[in-house]
ZAMARGU-4260 file (C-alpha; in steps of 0.2 Angstrom, whole numbers, plus 5000, padded with zeros to 4 digits):
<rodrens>
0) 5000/5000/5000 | 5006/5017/4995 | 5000/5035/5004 | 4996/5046/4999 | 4990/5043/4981
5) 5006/5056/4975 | 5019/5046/4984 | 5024/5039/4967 | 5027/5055/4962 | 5034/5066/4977
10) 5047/5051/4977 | 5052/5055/4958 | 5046/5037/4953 | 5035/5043/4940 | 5050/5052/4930
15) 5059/5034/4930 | 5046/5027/4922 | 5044/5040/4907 | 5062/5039/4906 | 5059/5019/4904
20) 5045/5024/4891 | 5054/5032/4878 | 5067/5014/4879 | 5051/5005/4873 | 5052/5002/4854
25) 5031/5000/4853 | 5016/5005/4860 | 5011/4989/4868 | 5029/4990/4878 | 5023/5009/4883
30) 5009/5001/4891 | 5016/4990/4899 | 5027/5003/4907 | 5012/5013/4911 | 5003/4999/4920
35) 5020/4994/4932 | 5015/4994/4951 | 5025/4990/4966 | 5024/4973/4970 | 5024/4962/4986
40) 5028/4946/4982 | 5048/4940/4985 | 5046/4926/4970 | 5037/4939/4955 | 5049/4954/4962
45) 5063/4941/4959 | 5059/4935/4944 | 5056/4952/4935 | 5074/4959/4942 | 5082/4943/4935
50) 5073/4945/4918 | 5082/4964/4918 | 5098/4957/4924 | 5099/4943/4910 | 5093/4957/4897
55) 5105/4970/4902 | 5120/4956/4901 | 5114/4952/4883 | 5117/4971/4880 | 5131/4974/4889
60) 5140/4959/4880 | 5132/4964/4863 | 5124/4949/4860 | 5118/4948/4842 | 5101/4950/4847
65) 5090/4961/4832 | 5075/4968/4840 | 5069/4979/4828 | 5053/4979/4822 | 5036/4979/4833
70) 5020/4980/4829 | 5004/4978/4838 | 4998/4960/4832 | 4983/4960/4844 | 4972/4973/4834
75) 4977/4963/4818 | 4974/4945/4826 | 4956/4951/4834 | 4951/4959/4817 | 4954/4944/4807
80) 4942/4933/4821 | 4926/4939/4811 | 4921/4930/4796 | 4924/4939/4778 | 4935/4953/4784
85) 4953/4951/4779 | 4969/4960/4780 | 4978/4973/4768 | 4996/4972/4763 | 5000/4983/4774
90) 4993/4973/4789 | 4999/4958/4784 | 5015/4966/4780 | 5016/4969/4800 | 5012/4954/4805
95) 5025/4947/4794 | 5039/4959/4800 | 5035/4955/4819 | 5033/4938/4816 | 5051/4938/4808
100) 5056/4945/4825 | 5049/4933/4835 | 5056/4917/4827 | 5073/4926/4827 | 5073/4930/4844
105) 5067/4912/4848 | 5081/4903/4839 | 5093/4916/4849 | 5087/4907/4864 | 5088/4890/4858
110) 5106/4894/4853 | 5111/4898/4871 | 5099/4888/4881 | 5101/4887/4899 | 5111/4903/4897
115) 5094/4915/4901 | 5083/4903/4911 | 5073/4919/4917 | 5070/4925/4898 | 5067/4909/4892
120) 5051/4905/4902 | 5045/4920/4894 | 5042/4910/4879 | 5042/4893/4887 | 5028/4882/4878
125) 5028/4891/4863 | 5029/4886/4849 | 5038/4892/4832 | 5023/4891/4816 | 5031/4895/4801
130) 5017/4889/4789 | 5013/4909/4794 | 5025/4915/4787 | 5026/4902/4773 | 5008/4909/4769
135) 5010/4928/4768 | 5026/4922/4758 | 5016/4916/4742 | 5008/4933/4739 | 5019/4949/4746
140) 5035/4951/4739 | 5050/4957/4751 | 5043/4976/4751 | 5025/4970/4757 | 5017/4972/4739
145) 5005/4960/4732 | 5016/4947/4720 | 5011/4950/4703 | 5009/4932/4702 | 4999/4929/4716
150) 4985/4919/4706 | 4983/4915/4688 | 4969/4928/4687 | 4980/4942/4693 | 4995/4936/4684
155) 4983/4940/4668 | 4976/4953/4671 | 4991/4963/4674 | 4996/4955/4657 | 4982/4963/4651
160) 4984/4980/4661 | 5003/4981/4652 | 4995/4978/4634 | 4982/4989/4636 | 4995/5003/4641
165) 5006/4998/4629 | 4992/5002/4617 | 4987/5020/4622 | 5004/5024/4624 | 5008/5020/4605
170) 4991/5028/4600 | 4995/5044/4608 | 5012/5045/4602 | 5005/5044/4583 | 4991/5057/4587
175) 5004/5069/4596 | 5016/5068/4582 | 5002/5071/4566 | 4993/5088/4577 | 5011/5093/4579
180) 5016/5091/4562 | 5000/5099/4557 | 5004/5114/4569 | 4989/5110/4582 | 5000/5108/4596
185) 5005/5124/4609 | 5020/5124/4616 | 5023/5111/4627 | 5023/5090/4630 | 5010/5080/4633
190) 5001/5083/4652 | 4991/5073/4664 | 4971/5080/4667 | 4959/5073/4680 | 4973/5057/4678
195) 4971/5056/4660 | 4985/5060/4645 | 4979/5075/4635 | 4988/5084/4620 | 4990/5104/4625
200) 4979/5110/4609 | 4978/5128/4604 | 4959/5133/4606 | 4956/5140/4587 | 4961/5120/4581
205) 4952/5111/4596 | 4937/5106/4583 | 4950/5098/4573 | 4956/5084/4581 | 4940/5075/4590
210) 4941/5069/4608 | 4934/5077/4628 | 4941/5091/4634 | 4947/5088/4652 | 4955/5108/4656
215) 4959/5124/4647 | 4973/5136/4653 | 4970/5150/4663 | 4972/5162/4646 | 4960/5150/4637
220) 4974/5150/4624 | 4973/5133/4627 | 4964/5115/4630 | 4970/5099/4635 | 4961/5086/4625
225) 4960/5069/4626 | 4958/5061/4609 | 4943/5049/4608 | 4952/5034/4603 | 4962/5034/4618
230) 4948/5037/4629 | 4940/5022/4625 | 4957/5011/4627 | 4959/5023/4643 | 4941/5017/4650
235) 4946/4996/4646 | 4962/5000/4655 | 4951/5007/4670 | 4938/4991/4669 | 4955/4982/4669
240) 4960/4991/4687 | 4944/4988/4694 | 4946/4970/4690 | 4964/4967/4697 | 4958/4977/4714
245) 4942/4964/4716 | 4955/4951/4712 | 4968/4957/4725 | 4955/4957/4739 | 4950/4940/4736
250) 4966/4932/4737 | 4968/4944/4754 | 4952/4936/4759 | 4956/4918/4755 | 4975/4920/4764
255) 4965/4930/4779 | 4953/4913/4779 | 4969/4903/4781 | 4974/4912/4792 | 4962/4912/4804
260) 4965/4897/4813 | 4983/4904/4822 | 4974/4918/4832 | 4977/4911/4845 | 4994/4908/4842
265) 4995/4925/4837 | 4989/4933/4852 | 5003/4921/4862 | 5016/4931/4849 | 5011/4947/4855
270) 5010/4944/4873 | 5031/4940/4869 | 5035/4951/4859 | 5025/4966/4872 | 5035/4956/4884
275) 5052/4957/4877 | 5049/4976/4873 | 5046/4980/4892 | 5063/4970/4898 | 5074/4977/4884
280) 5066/4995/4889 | 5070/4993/4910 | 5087/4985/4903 | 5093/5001/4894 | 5088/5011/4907
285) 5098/5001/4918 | 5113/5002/4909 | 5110/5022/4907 | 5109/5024/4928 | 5123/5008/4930
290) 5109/4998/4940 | 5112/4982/4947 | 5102/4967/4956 | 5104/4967/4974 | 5104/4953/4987
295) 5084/4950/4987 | 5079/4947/5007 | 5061/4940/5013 | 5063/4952/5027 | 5059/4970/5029
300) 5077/4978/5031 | 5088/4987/5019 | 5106/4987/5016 | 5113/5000/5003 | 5131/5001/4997
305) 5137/5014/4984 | 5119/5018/4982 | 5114/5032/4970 | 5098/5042/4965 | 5096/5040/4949
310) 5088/5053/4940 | 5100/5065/4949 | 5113/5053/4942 | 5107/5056/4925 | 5106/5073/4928
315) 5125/5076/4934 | 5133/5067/4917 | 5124/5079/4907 | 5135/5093/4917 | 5148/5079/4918
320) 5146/5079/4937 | 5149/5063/4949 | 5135/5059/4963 | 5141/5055/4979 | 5138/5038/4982
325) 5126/5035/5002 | 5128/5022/5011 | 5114/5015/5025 | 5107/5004/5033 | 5091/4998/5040
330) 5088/4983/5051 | 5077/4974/5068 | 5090/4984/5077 | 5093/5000/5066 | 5073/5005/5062
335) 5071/5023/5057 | 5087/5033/5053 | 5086/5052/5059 | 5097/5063/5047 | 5100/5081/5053
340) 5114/5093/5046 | 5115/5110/5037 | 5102/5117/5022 | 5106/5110/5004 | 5118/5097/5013
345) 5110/5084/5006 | 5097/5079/5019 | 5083/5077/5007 | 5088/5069/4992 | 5096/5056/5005
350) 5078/5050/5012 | 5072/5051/4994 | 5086/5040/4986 | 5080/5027/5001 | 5061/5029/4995
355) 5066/5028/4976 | 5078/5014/4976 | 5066/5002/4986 | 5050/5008/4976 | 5060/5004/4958
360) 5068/4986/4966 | 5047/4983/4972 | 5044/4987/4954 | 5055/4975/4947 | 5071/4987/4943
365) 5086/4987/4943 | 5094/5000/4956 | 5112/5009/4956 | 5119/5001/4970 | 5133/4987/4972
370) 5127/4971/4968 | 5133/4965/4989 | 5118/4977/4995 | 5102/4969/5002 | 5087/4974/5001
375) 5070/4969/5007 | 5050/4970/5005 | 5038/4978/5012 | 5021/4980/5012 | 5016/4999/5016
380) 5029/5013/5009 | 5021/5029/5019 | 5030/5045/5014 | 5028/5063/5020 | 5036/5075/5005
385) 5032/5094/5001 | 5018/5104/5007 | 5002/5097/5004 | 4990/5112/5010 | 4975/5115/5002
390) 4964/5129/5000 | 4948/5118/4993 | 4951/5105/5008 | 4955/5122/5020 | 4972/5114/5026
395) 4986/5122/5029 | 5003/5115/5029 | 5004/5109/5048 | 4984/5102/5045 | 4992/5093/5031
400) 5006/5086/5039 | 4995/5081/5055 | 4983/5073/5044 | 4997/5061/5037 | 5002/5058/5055
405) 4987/5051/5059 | 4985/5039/5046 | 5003/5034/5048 | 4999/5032/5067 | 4983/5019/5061
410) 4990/5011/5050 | 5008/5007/5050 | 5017/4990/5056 | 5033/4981/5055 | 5031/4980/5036
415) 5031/5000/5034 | 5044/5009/5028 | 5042/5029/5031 | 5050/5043/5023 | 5047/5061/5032
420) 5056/5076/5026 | 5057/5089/5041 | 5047/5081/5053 | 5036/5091/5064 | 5038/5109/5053
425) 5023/5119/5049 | 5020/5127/5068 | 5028/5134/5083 | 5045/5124/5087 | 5038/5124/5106
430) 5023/5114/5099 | 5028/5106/5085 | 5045/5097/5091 | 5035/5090/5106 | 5022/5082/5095
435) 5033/5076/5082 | 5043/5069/5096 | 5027/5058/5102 | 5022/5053/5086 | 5041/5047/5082
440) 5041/5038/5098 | 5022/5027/5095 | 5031/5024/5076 | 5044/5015/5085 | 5035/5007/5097
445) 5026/4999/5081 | 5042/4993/5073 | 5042/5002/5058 | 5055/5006/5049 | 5061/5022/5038
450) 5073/5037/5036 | 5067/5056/5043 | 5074/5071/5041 | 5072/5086/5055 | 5081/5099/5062
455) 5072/5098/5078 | 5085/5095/5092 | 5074/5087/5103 | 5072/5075/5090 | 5091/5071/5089
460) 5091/5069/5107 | 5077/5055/5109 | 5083/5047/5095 | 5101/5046/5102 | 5093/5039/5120
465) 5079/5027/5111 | 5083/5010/5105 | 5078/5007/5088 | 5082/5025/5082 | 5100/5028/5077
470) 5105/5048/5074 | 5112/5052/5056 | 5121/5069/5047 | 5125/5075/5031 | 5145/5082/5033
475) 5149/5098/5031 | 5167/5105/5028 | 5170/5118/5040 | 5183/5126/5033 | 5175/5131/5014
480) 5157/5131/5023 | 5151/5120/5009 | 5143/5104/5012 | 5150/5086/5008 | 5135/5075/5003
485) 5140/5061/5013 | 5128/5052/5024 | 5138/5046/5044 | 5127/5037/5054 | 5129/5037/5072
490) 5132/5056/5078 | 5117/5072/5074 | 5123/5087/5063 | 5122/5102/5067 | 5112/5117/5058
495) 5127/5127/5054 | 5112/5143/5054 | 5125/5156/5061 | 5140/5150/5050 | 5130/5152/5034
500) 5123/5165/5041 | 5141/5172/5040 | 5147/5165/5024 | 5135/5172/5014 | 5138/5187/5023
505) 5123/5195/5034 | 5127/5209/5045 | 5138/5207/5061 | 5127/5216/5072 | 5112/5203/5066
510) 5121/5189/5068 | 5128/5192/5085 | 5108/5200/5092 | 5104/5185/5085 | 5114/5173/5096
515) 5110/5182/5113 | 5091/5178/5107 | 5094/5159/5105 | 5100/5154/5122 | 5115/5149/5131
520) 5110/5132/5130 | 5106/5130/5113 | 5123/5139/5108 | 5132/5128/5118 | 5125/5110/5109
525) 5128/5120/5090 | 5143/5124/5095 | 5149/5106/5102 | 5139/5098/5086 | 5152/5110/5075
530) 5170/5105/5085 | 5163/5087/5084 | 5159/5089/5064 | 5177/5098/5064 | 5187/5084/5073
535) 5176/5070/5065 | 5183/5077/5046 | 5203/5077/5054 | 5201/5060/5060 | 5194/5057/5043
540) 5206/5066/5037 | 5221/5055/5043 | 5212/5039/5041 | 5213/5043/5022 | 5231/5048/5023
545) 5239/5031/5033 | 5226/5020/5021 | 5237/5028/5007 | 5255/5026/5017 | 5250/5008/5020
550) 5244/5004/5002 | 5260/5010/4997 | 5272/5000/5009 | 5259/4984/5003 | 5264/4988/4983
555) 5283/4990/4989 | 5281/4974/4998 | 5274/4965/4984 | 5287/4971/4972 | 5301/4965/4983
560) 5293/4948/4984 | 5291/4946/4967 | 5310/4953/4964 | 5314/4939/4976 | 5303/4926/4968
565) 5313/4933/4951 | 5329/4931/4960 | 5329/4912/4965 | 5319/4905/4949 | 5335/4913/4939
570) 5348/4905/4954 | 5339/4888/4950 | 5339/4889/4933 | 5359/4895/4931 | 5362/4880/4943
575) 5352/4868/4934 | 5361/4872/4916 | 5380/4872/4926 | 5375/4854/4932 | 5368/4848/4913
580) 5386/4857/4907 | 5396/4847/4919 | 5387/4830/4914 | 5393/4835/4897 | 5410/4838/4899
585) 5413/4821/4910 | 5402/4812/4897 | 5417/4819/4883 | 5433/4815/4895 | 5425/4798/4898
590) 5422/4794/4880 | 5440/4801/4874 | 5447/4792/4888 | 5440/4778/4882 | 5443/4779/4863
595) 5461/4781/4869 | 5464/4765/4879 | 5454/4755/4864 | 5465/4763/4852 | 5481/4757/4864
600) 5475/4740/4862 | 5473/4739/4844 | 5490/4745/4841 | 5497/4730/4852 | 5506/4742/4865
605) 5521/4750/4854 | 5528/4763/4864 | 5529/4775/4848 | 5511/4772/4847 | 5506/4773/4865
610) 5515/4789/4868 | 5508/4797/4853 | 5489/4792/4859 | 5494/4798/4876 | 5499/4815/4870
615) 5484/4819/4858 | 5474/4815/4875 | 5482/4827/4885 | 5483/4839/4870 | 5463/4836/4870
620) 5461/4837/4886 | 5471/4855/4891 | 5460/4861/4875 | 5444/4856/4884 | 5449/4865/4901
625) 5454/4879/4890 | 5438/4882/4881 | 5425/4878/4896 | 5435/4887/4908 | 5427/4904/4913
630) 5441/4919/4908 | 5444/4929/4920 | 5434/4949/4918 | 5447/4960/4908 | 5449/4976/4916
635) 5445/4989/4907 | 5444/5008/4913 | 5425/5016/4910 | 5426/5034/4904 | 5413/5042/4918
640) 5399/5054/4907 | 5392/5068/4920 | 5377/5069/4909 | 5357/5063/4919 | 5353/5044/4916
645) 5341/5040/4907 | 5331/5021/4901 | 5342/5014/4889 | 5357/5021/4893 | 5374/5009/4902
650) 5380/5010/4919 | 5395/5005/4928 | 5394/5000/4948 | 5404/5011/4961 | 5420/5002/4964
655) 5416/4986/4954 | 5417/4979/4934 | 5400/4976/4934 | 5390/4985/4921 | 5372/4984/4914
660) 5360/4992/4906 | 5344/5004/4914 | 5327/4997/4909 | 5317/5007/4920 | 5319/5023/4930
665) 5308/5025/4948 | 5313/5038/4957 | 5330/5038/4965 | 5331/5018/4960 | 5335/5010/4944
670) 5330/4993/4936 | 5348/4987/4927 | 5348/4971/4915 | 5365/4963/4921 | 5368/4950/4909
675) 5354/4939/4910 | 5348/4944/4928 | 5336/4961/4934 | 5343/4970/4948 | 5338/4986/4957
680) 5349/4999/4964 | 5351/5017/4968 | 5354/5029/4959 | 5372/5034/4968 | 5377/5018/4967
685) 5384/5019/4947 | 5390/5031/4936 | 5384/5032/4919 | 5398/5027/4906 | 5399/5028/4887
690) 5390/5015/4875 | 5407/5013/4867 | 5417/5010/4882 | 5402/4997/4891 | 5404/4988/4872
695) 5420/4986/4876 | 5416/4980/4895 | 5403/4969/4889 | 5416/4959/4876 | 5429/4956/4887
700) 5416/4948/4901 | 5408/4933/4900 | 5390/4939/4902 | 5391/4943/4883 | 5392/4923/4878
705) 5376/4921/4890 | 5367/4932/4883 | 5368/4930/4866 | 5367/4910/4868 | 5349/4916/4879
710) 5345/4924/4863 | 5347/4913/4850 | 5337/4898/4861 | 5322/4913/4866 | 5306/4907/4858
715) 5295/4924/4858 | 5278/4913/4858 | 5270/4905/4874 | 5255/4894/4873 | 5247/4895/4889
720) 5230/4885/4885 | 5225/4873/4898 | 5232/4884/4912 | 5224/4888/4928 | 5221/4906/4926
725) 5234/4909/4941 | 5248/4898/4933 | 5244/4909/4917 | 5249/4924/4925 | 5263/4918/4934
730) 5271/4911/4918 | 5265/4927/4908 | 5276/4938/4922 | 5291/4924/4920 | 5293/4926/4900
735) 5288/4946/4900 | 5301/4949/4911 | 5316/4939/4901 | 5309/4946/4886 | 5311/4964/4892
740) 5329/4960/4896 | 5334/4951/4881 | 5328/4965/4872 | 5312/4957/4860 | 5300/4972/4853
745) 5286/4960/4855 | 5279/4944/4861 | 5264/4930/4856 | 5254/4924/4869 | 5244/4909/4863
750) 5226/4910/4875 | 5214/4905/4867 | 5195/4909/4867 | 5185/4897/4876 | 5174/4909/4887
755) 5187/4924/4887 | 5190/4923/4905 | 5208/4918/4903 | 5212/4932/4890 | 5201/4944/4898
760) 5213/4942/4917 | 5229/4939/4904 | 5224/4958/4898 | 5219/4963/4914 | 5237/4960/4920
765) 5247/4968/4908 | 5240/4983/4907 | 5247/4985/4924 | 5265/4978/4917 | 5273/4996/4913
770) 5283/4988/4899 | 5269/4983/4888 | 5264/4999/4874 | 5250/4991/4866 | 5241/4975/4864
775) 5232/4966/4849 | 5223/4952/4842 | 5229/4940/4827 | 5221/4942/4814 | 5205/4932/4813
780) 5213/4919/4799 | 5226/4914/4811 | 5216/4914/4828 | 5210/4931/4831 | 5205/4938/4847
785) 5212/4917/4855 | 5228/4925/4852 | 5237/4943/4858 | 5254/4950/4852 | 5259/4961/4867
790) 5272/4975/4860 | 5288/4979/4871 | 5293/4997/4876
</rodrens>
């Protein structure tokens, strides 16, 4: 139950629903629209938010989904029900259009079934007749024209109807020519008369040439004749019209007979496709105000997070504004919210975004809130907007808002929510905080829930000492004396009267006779509600500030971690190749050893022999040490450059050989590629030397033969199909990271598409990778968007 009969639109939920109107792509969606109420029922309220949800995904995901064409297939199916009436081309042109519609959406369904279980019992039990369509087929041809072959009859008679023209037209040109060669004609072509063809004929020759004169020119100079040969050829081809109409509307007739049976059906396609109109229009307007479901609840409570009025919403992106988002909460414990604070602070449109929201969610919209709010039902929303005297009714505003008060008082339970915008105004302050203080207190005494606005501070007062009634304010920035918009529960806000007052600049000596005349006592609460406010926004303040210091030190942690993790992967891998090196070597020794003592044998043991054997090992052996031995770093002064460092550029340490090159710059640290590691160091710790000179460096250390050997066996494609999507990203970082130190302008990363959810987090990551310019798909002949090439800085 709603009261009074303008709640609806005092709480703006009117506007929502022209805004949902003009979505609707037909007038049966429009009424539909116009008929919404606000519903009661958990399981219809459920099913309607879902149906919007499921649309508003097909949207969003741009499902080929073609919902283009309506008509209203009701009036059409009821006028066909009567015997011997039939349908135009037109109307059955419609019919066909919209039935077009219908099937297609149907088979869209079928494609994904399962995927929109809520959608699809829209349409469950019907079935798909294309003998319909099949029919209309056989006599209108793709623009919704009778075929000219429709039946044999008509096929004649337009035979006929083209002859016949053809005749006139070839008569007419032979009289035309003789009265012009005969100087009969006035200047001028053959015209159209009263829809006949007439020769322009100077009036002195009009008796020469016989035929009816349909027109003369406005000098008389001239008549239009029609020449009589060609009227009686002209009077066969109108017979011959007559006759193709009568043959038109009896093959309309005899497809309207056949059609007849599927009214019923009929009337089962336009329920769907009114239906469909009305979910595709709330789904638009959901994406326009960014709704969302909410957590349904059988109870009567209400939970909002980031919550959002939408039409103010919708307002503030034409002015390319933001809405501050309000966040409350309404339980058993936590009945009716009290929200006090300053003038334009935001007090209002607070209470009304509560009212709205859970009108629209009882309505079966989607509301702007995060999806984790919850949000009951209830039975009675009760709402106390604006001043409702009335001069016929002889009410004046406080009559008005008494008279509301009483029916509240009778009729409200623990299924009500009530919206009051400042309670108890309209008469004295002596008076009227006193009785709006009583009827506050019977309100909660009968569980009801709801959000009120007042300035009355006996009213903060009781609701700070009552259970069941929790204090609320908007916040006020002290210091630019302009209000915040954000709602804290928990605390009453003050007025700010005398500080607005002063902003906006009213006389001293009004403002300070005005504080003598308030009272000491009242003075003394404003004044602690202000410091309060003040210390409130400082502790606010910091709270911001350390949330920031500590998301830093987290990042910072998380980089070192994953440095470290870097680290000890590369330690692993460097042992693991030395230990497959070594196995080598031994394996040659033992072979050459081997082919040595075989050789010795063979030659019988000749000392010649045997000494020449034993000299070509040791000759091989001293070469192997030779070659796998490590040489020892060459020294090689570095010529320091004075000059800033910058990404790209080579570094030598302080007091050390080692140089490397600087892949990235933060601050006062630098990332360096050393050989094929990644380190991080300060700033003071090297000095910048010349690419020539770190050339030179680089040739006579051994990290060179690393790196290009690294090179040469780096694969710039990874196929990560079948990975978990955490594996995925863990191997992504792994081979982004050796490709930004071996230098590769761009890498393959084979994905694939399955449901996009690996490819959609792959992409996710890197654009946080600072390395990474650009991504792309392969081209859709070699795997398209299954495959990325991410391009390298």
């Amino acid at each position: 139950m709603l009261y009074p009969e303008n709640c609806l639109d005092r709480l703006g939920f009117n506007d929502v629903k022209q805004l949902i109107l003009q979505k609707c792509l037909s007038p049966m969606g429009q009424q539909m629209v116009e008929k919404m109420q606000v519903m009661t029922k958990y399981d219809q309220i459920n099913k309607f938010l879902r149906q919007t949800k499921e649309f508003k995904s097909i949207l969003e995901n741009q499902e080929p989904l073609q919902i283009n064409t309506f008509f209203d297939i009701r009036s059409l199916a009821e006028k066909i029900r009567v015997e011997g009436t039939y349908l135009v081309e037109d109307e059955l042109f419609q019919m066909y259009t919209s039935l077009q519609t219908v099937f297609s959406v149907l088979r869209f369904f079928e494609e994904r079934a399962g995927i929109y279980p809520s959608l699809e019992a829209l349409f469950e039990h019907l079935p798909v007749e294309k003998n319909i369509l099949k029919k209309i087929e056989t006599i209108l041809d793709p623009k919704g024209k009778i075929k000219p072959n429709a039946s044999f009859a008509l096929q004649d008679i337009i035979g006929q109807i083209a002859k016949g023209e053809q005749d006139v037209r070839k008569r007419m040109d032979s009289i035309y020519k003789q009265a012009v060669a005969s100087n009969w004609v006035a200047d001028g072509s053959l015209t159209i008369r009263d829809g006949r063809m007439c020769i322009p004929i100077i009036a002195d020759h009009k008796r020469k040439l016989k035929g009816f004169i349909h027109d003369e020119s406005a000098s008389g100079q001239t008549v239009y004749l029609e020449p009589e040969e060609v009227f009686t050829l002209n009077n066969k081809l109108r017979d011959l019209e007559f006759e193709k109409r009568r043959e038109i509307i009896k093959i309309l007739i005899a497809l309207t007979s056949e059609l007849r049976p599927y009214t019923p059906l009929l009337l089962s396609y336009h329920g769907f496709l009114t239906k469909l109109d009305f979910v595709r229009a709330k789904a638009l307007f959901a994406i326009d105000v960014e709704a969302d479901m909410p957590v349904l609840v059988t109870g009567s409570k209400t939970k909002l997070i980031n919550a959002r009025h939408p039409l103010l919403m919708l307002s503030f992106k034409e002015d390319k504004k933001t809405v501050v988002p309000l966040n409350v909460q309404i339980s058993d414990d936590l009945r009716i919210v009290l929200v006090s604070g300053p003038n334009a602070g935001g007090k209002s449109v607070c209470m009304k975004t509560v009212g709205l929201l859970q009108l629209m969610l009882q309505a079966g919209l989607l509301i702007p809130v995060h999806e984790s709010s919850e949000i009951g039902i209830f039975d009675n929303i009760f709402a106390d907007i604006g001043d409702d005297q009335s001069i016929e009714s002889d009410l004046s505003t406080y009559s008005a808002h008494l008279t509301k008060m009483r029916y509240f008082v009778a009729h409200a339970s623990a299924k009500t929510m009530v919206l009051i915008d400042e309670f108890g105004t309209g008469t004295d302050p002596q008076f009227g905080g006193p009785m709006a203080e009583a009827v506050l207190e019977v309100l909660n005494n009968k569980k009801v829930r709801g959000v009120i606005t007042t300035h009355y501070s006996n009213l903060k007062l009781f609701a700070g000492n009552t259970p069941g009634l929790e204090n609320a304010s908007m916040l006020f920035d002290n210091d630019k004396m302009k209000p915040l918009y954000v709602l804290e529960v928990g605390k009453p806000g003050s007025s700010y009267a005398f500080e607005i007052a002063q902003n906006i600049g009213l006389q001293k000596e009004v403002l300070e006779l005005a504080r003598a005349k308030t009272g000491t006592n009242q003075n003394r609460i404003d004044s602690l509600l202000v410091d309060l406010e003040r210390e409130k926004k400082q502790i606010y303040d910091t709270k911001v500030h350390l949330a920031n210091q500590q998301n830093k030190v987290k990042n910072l942690v998380s980089e070192n971690e994953k440095l470290r993790i870097f680290l000890d992967e590369n330690r692993r891998e460097l042992i693991r190749e030395a230990k497959l090196e070594a196995q080598a070597i031994i394996k040659n020794a033992n072979k050459l050893v081997e082919n040595t003592i075989a050789e010795i044998k063979e030659s019988q043991a000749e000392k010649s022999a045997t000494k020449q054997l034993r000299q070509n090992l040791q000759k091989e052996l001293v070469q192997h040490q030779v070659k796998e031995r490590k040489p020892e770093p060459v020294h090689v002064p570095a010529e320091k450059l004075n000059t800033p460092i910058e990404v790209g550029d080579w570094v030598q340490l302080n007091n050390s050989e080692t140089t490397g090159q600087v892949l990235e710059i933060n601050r006062d640290n630098l990332v360096l590629a050393l050989g094929d590691l990644r380190s991080v160091v300060k700033k003071n710790r090297v000095q910048k030397i010349s690419n020539k000179q770190a050339k030179k460096v680089v040739q006579a250390n051994s990290y060179s033969g690393s790196i290009s050997e690294a090179i040469s066996s780096f694969n710039a494609e990874l196929d990560l199909r079948g990975m978990r999507a955490e594996n995925a990203i863990h191997e992504v970082e792994k081979y982004l990271d050796k490709s930004v130190m071996l230098g590769f302008p761009f890498i393959k990363l084979i994905h694939g598409k399955g449901d996009g959810i690996l490819r959609k987090m792959i992409r996710d990551y890197l654009k946080k990778y600072s390395q990474v310019t650009r991504v792309e798909d392969e081209h859709a002949d070699r795997g398209g968007d299954g495959i990325s090439y991410v391009y390298l800085k």
